[in-house]
N, C-alpha and C positions, 0 to 999 in steps of 0.2 A: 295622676301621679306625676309629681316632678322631679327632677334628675337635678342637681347640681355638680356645679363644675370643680370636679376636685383633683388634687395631683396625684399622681398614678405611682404607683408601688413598681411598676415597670418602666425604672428610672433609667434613663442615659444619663443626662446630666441632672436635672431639677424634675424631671417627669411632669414636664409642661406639653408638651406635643404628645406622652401618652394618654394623658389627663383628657384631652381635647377629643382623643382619637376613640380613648372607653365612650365618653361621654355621647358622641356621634355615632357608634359603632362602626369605626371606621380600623384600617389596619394601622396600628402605633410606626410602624416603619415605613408604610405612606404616606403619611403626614409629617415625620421627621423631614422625611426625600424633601417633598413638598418645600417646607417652612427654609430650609436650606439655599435649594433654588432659589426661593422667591429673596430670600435676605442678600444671596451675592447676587444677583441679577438685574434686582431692582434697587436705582438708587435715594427712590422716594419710600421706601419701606426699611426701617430701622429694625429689624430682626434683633440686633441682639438687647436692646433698649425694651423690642417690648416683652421679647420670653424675658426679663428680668424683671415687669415691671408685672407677668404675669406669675413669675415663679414666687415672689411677693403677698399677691394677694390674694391666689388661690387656695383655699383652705387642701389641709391634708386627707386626702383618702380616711 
């Protein structure tokens, strides 16, 4: 059985990080935290470039 990657009905902004988070069974507001961190922190990771470019191409729920 496979699972695809689709955006999450438990939207903050584009329901990219929840999307991620169903998909993994992971908690949607850990991965928010997560994705956060890592976009101000690091300056070789373009955070909001790629949730846009993920909010984009991932099919709807």
């Amino acid at each position: 059985m496979t699972r695809t990657l689709t955006l999450s009905d438990d939207r903050m902004i584009g329901g990219v990080c929840a999307g991620i988070a169903e998909h993994y069974g992971w908690d949607p507001t850990l991965v928010r935290v997560a994705f956060v961190l890592l976009s101000v922190f690091s300056s070789a990771f373009p955070g909001l470039l790629v949730y846009l470019a993920l909010w984009l191409i991932m099919p709807e729920a």
